[in-house]
C-alpha positions in Angstrom: 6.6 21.2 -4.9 8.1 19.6 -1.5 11.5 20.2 -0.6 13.2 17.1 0.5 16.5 17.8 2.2 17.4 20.7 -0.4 16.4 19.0 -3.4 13.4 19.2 -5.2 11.6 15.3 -5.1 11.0 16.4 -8.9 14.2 16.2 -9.5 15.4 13.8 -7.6 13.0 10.9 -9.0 13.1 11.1 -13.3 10.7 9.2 -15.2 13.8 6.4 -16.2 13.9 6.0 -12.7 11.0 4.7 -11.7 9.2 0.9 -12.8 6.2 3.2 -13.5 4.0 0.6 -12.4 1.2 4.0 -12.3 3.1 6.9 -13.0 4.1 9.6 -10.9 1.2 12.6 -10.2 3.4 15.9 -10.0 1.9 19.0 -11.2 2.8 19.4 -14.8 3.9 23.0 -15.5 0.9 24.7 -17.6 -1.5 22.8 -16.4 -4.7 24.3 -14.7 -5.8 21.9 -11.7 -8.6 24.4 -9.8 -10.2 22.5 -7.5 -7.8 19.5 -7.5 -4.9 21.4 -6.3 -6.8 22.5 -3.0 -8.3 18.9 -2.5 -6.2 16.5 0.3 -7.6 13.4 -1.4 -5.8 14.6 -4.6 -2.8 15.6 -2.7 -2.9 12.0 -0.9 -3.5 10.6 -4.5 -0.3 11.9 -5.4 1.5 10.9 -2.1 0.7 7.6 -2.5 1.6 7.1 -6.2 5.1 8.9 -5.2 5.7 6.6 -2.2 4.4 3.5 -4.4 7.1 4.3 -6.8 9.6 4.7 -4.7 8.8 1.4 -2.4 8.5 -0.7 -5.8 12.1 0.8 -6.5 13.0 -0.3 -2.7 11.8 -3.8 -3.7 12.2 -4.0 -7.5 14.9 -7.1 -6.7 11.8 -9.0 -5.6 9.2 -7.7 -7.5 7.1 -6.9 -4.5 4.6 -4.5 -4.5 3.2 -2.7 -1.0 0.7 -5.4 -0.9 2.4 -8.1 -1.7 4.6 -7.0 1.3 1.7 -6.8 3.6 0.1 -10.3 2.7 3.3 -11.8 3.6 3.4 -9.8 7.4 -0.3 -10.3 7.9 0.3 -14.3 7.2 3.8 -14.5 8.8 2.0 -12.6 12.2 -1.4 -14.5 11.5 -0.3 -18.3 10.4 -3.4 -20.2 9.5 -5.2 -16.9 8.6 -8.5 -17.6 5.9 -8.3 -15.6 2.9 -11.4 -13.8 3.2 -9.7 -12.4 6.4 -6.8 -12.0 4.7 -8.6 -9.6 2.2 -10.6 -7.9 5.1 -7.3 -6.7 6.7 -6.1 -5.4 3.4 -9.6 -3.7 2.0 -9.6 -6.1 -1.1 -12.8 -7.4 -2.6 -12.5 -11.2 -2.9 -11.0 -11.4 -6.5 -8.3 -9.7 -5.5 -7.3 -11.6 -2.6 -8.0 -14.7 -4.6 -5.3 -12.9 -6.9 -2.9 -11.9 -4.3 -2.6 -15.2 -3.0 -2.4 -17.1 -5.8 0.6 -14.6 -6.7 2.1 -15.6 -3.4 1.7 -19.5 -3.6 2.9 -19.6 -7.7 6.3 -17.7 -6.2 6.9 -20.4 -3.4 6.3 -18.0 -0.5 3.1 -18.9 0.9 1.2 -22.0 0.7 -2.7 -23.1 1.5 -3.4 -26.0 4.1 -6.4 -27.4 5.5 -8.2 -26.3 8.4 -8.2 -28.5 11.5 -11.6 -29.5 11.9 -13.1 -27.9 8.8 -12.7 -30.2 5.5 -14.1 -27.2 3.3 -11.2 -24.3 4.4 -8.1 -23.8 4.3 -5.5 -21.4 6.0 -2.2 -19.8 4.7 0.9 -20.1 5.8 4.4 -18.9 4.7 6.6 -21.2 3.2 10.5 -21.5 4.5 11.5 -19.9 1.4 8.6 -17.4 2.2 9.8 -16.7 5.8 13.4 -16.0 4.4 12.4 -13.5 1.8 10.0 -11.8 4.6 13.6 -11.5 6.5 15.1 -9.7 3.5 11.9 -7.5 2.7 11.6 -6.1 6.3 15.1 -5.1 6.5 14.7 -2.9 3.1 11.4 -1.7 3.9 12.0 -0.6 7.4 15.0 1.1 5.8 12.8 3.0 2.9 10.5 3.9 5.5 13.4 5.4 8.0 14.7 7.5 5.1 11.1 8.7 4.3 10.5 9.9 8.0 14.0 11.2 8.2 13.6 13.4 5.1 9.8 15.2 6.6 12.3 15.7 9.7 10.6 16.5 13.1 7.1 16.4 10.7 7.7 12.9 9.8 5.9 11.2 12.7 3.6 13.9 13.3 2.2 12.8 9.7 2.0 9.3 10.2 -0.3 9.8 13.4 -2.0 12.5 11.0 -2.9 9.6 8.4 -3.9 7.1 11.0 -6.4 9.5 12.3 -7.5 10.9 8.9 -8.2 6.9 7.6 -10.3 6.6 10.8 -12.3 9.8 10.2 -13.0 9.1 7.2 -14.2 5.9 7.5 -16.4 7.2 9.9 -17.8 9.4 7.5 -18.4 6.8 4.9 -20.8 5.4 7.0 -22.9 8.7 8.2 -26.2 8.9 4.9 -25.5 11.4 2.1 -27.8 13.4 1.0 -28.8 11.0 -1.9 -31.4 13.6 -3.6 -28.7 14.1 -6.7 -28.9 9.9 -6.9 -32.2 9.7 -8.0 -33.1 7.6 -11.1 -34.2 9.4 -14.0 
């Protein structure tokens, strides 16, 4: 269980608490987890449904998720940006950028315009009404993330370097061969 400024996160997030949008992953007492509990994919697993949670709570006046909040940066940075891009930055199959932006343009906050020069695309753009509620998200989500760094203390940054570098490593992994002798067909 991790400390977080004297207080056991356990405690200090109950289950009426939370949207529970995917439920919080904290070891349930008398339950036997072997292998899981020594895995840092499970323990990430469970990181990032914790921080989820508590960003959704963060947000829950806008009903914004985490990447509903990162459309609208990568737009508001990236005016005119495609959506097939706009699902490459964000590791979404097409289907679920088609969703994500469809989310964005039904609420008013971004909208689809044509492409100079190209009849058969389109670019996204936020809308004024999107560009205010970026304003108001950045402020609360910069805040959320302050308080999360300033509770790991002096670990807090060292971890976010940590991530970066464990996302690149194992991407890099993902594309070395596996041994693919347990694949085989039947």
């Amino acid at each position: 269980m991790v400390a977080v400024r004297n207080q056991n996160y356990a405690e200090s997030v109950t289950k009426t608490d939370s949207p529970d949008p995917e439920g919080l992953m904290l070891p349930v007492p008398g339950v036997d987890y072997g292998l899981l509990d020594h895995l840092l994919g499970y323990a990430l697993r469970r990181a990032q449904n914790a921080l989820y949670l508590d960003f959704y709570r963060a947000t829950a006046e806008w009903d914004v998720s985490p990447q509903r909040f990162a459309a609208l940066v990568l737009i508001s940075r990236n005016p005119g940006m495609r959506q097939g891009l706009l699902g490459q930055a964000m590791g979404l199959h097409r289907s679920g950028a088609l969703r994500l932006t469809d989310w964005l343009t039904d609420n008013g906050w971004a909208e689809r315009r044509d492409a100079p020069g190209d009849a058969r695309a389109w670019g996204l753009y936020l809308t004024p009404a999107g560009k205010r509620r970026l304003v108001t998200l950045e402020v609360a989500v910069a805040e959320h993330d302050r308080a999360l760094i300033a509770a790991l203390g002096e670990q807090g940054p060292a971890l976010k370097a940590g991530l970066e570098r464990l996302a690149w490593a194992a991407t890099a992994q993902s594309t070395v061969p596996h041994n693919t002798s347990r694949r085989r067909k039947p």
